[in-house]
C-alpha positions, 0 to 999 in steps of 0.5 A: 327556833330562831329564823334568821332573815335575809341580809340585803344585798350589798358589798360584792353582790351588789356590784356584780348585780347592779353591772348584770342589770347594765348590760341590758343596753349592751349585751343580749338580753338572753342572759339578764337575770337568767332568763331563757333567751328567744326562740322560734319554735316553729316556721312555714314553709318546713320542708326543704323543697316545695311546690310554688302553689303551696306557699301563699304566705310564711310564717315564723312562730316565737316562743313568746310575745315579742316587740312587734315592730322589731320583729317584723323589722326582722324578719325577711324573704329572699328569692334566689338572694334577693330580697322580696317585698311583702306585708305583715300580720299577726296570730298570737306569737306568729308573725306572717310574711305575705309576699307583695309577688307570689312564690314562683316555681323553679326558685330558691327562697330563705327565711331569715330572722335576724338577732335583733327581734326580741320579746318586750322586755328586751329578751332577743334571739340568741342567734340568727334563725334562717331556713332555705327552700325551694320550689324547684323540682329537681336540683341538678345544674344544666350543662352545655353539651355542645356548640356549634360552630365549636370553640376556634374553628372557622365558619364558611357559610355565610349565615350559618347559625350557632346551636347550642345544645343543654343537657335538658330543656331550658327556661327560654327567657332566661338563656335570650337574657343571657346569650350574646354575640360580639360583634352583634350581626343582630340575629333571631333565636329559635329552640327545638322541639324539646327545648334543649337547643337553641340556635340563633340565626344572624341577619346579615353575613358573618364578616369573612376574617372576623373573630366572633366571640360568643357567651352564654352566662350563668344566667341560663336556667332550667324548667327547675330554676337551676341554673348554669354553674358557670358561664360558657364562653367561645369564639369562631372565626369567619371565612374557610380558609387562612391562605392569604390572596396574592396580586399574580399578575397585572396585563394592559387591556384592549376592549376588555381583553388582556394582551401579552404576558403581563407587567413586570413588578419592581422587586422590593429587594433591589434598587433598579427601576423597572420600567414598563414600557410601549404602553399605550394611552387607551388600554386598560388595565387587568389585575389577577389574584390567587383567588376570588377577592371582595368587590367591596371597596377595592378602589380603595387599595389601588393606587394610579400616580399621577391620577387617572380615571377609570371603573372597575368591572366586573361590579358585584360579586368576588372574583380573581380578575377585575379590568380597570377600564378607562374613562380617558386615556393615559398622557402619552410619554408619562411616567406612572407608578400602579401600586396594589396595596396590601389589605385586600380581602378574599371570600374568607376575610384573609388579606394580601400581606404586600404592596405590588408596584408596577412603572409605566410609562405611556409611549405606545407606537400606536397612540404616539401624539402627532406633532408637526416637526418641519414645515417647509415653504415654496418661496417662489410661486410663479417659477414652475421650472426651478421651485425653491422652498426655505426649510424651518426646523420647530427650533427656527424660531424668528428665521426670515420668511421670504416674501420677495418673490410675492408682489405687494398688493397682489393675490398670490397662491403658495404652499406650507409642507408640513412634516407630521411624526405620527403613530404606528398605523396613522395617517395624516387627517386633513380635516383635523390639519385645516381646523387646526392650522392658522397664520397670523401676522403682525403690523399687516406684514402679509395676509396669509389663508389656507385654502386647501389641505392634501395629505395624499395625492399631492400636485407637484412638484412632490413633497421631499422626503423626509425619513420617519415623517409624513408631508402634509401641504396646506395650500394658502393664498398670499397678499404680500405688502411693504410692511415689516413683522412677525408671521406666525404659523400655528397648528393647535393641540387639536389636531388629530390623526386618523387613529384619534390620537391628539397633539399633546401640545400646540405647534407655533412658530414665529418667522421675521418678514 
């Protein structure tokens, strides 16, 4: 019986053969020739959930020899998704992962060996090989149950803290990583008893008016591990109340004491001027609000045209009622504009919502500067029977001063009478007339010196009347001589009334002898 023998292979199969062995650097391996790809035929840990202590190492376990250096190149840990560091070694077909940090309880781990190991012929995996495990005893998410203060609401305690209550205990490192506070009062935290609530207690002050947003992210883990399944979030806002505070009324002061019923505002709505007016130079000034309002910076939201200077008392806490006392007196017959601005802040951070405006003006009866108005001169001395006097207004600027009844070279003793508008209440100060009055003459025309000052019992003849004015007589000593000039008479703005009140401005009259 003939045996036939084998032809050599060629034509078709021979191309189809020869394209098979090509692959190899192509396509996975598994399929070359027909061999059985790469399998892991077994692994450490197996059980889906396990205890930290009973994991040193892992293990996979291939189904034959593999490329050492690709294997080990494949094969990774992860914990909760990252990737850990760790050594290798080798028992047979086992490849062992000792991790460079233990497993840890309360985590999520994953085998993972990836396609690319392969034996070293260059047969590979046929897929991914991947197992999950875990060292958490439980695998329930926590919850937050509640949050104090709770979403929107307000806060009027000052340093009241936020409590966050979980549905069980928490791991505490993870919820301080994961707990914040915008804007940051910088605070303390703290956790009960059973772990489940934590409160965080602010170092200074929630701001009254400021919204505060507060997060908790899903960081926030369990004693398992299990962690939050989303972020919590919340905001609350400072202070009690919404009711904005109002400026209710504005009142001039004495010694700290409101008087009277209170300024007028001007009303935004019209075009008249409303004008306060018989204030006087030395009160105060007192603002009343709705409600107690900050201390803190309220100059700031007082506005005084033109400028004056004064404190704010009382200092410290909030009130509903603040005196601006001053440190100087307003100028009398001075237009001033008071404006309160919106802004200011009560307990619960509301603000005033509008600018107040208030016009003053200065001219009180009682602080009305003392100005001399007339001035009156007895121009013959030596006649006691017939006394004449030449009247000069404060407009009579270079009129003649008769000296023709003084005898050149001779000392002579005359008077000035001088009529002093003063305020309601005030008399004449005669110390305050002699340091403040002068005459001054020019190319040695005359030497004229006060000598005495009288603003009451006066020798006669009297003083005339003068309606709405007081006399005051400056008696001088008179050296008349044959040159011609310019007499001054002077009254500085020093002068002061018995009241204190002071000359806004200087009195000089210049009279041609």
């Amino acid at each position: 019986m003939a045996v036939p023998l084998r032809k050599p292979i060629g034509g078709r199969l021979f191309m189809a053969a020869r394209a098979a062995a090509l692959c190899a650097g192509v396509c996975s391996c598994s399929l070359i020739l027909g061999l059985q790809p790469l399998e892991i035929t077994n692994w450490y840990p197996r059980n889906a959930r396990i205890a930290a202590s009973a994991v040193s190492d892992i293990w996979v376990e291939f189904s034959t020899g593999v490329d050492a250096t690709k294997a080990e190149q494949a094969l990774s840990l992860s914990e909760n998704g990252a990737p850990m560091a760790g050594s290798y070694s080798w028992r047979g077909n086992r490849l062992v992962l000792t991790p460079a940090r233990p497993v840890s309880p309360g985590n999520d781990y994953e085998i993972a060996v990836v396609s690319t190991a392969e034996t070293k012929e260059g047969n590979s995996l046929a897929k991914d090989f991947r197992f999950a495990f875990t060292t958490k005893t439980e695998s329930g998410r926590p919850t937050v149950l509640s949050t104090q203060p709770a979403d929107g609401s307000r806060v009027a305690i000052p340093l009241s803290p936020i409590v966050v209550s979980f549905s069980e205990p928490i791991d505490q490192a993870s919820f301080i990583a994961a707990f914040s506070v915008s804007p940051d009062p910088g605070g303390t935290l703290s956790f009960d008893v059973t772990g489940a609530i934590a409160s965080f207690t602010p170092l200074s002050a929630w701001i009254p008016g400021t919204e505060y947003n507060v997060v908790i992210s899903e960081a926030v883990k369990d004693l398992s591990g299990n962690r939050l399944p989303a972020a919590v979030r919340f905001r609350f806002t400072a202070g009690a109340e919404e009711v904005r505070p109002t400026l209710v009324a504005v009142r001039p002061t004495v010694s700290g004491v409101p008087q009277g019923a209170g300024l007028t505002p001007e009303d935004p709505g019209d075009s008249i001027l409303q004008v306060n007016t018989g204030f006087e130079t030395t009160w105060g000034i007192e603002l009343q609000f709705s409600e107690p309002v900050s201390r803190e910076n309220i100059e700031s939201f007082i506005d005084l045209q033109p400028g004056w200077s004064f404190q704010i008392d009382p200092a410290g806490a909030p009130r509903d009622r603040f005196v601006l006392v001053p440190e100087e007196r307003f100028i009398w017959g001075t237009f001033y504009c008071l404006t309160i601005k919106r802004g200011v802040l009560d307990t619960s951070g509301n603000a005033s919502a509008t600018d107040a405006i208030y016009s003053i003006r200065a001219d009180g009866p009682a602080t009305k500067p003392p100005r001399v108005e007339v001035v009156r001169f007895r121009t013959n001395p030596a006649d006691s029977v017939s006394p004449a006097c030449d009247q000069y207004a404060t407009q009579d600027s270079f009129a003649n001063l008769n000296l023709s009844n003084f005898t050149p070279g001779v000392d002579e003793v005359s008077y000035f009478d001088l009529y002093l508008s003063l305020a309601d209440g005030a008399a004449a100060d005669p110390f305050s007339i002699m340091h403040s009055f002068s005459v001054a003459a020019t190319n040695g025309a005359a030497l004229i010196s006060p000598v005495a000052v009288a603003a009451t019992s006066f020798p006669d003849p009297q003083p005339a009347t003068i309606t709405g004015l007081t006399p005051v007589r400056v008696s001088v000593n008179i050296t008349n001589t044959t040159n011609s000039g310019v007499v001054t008479l002077a009254v500085s703005n020093s002068l002061t009334d018995t009241a204190g009140n002071r000359a806004a401005t200087a009195f000089s009259l210049p009279l041609l002898k």
